[in-house]
C-alpha distance (Angstrom), angle and dihedral (degrees) to the residues before:
residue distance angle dihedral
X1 . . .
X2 3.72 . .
X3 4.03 125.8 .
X4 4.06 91.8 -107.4
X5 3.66 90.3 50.6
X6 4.19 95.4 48.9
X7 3.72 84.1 44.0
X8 3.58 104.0 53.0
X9 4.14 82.2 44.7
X10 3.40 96.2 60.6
X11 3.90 99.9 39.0
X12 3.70 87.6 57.0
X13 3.67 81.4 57.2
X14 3.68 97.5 66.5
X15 3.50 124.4 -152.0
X16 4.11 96.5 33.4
X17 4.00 110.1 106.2
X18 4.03 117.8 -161.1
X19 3.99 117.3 -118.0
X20 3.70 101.3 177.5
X21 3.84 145.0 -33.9
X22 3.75 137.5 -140.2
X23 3.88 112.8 -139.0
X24 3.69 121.4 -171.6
X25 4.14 113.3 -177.5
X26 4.23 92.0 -10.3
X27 4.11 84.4 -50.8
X28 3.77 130.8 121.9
X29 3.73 105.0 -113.8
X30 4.01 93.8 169.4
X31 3.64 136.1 -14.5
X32 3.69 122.9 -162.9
X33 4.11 117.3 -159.1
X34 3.85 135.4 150.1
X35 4.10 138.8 -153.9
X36 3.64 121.5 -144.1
X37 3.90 93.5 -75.2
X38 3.74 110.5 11.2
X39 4.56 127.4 66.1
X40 3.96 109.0 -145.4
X41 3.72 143.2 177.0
X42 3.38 127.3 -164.4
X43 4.06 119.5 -153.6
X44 3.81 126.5 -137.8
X45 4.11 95.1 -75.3
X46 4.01 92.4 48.1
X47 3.80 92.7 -103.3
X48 4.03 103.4 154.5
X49 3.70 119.9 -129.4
X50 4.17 130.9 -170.6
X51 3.70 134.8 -148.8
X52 3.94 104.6 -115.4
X53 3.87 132.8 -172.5
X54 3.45 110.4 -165.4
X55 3.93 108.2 -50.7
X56 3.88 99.1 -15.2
X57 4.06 142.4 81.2
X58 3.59 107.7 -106.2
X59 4.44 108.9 -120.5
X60 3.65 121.4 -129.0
X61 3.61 115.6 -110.3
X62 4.16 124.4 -150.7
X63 3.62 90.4 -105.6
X64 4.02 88.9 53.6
X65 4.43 90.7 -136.4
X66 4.24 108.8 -150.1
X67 3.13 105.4 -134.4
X68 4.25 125.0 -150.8
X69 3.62 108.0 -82.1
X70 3.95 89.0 -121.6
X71 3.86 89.7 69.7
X72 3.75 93.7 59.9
X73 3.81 93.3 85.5
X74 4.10 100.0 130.9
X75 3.48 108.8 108.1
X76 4.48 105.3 -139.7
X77 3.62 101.0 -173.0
X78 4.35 88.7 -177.4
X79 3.63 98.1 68.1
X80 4.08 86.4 47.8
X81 4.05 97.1 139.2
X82 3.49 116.6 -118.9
X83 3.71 115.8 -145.1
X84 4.27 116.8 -150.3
């Protein structure tokens, strides 16, 4: 998918806030983004991922930490992007 069409995705989402993207050939690759509480990255077919440790959501801090891509193993399903 392009940039416009992962954008307009995720503002119709609401409350999730882009912090960078990976583009390979004009393409979204990955895209990393947060809420208020929760660190996600969506993969190249808008299929949401979270940072766990062990059991439990990993929270946002101020400084908004990336985390290795390995560590974003929980599956979130709800902030699945929906593309028009």
């Amino acid at each position: 998918m392009k940039t416009r069409d992962y954008e307009k995705a995720i503002d119709a989402l609401g409350s999730v806030t882009i912090d960078s993207m990976n583009l390979r050939g004009g393409e979204v690759r990955v895209c990393l983004a947060h809420t208020e509480r929760t660190l996600l990255k969506f993969d190249g077919f808008g299929r949401a991922f979270g940072v766990s440790h062990g059991t439990a959501v990993a929270v946002c801090r101020e400084d908004h930490e990336v985390y290795d891509e390995d560590e974003y193993s929980l599956r979130m399903p709800e902030y699945d992007l929906k593309f028009e």
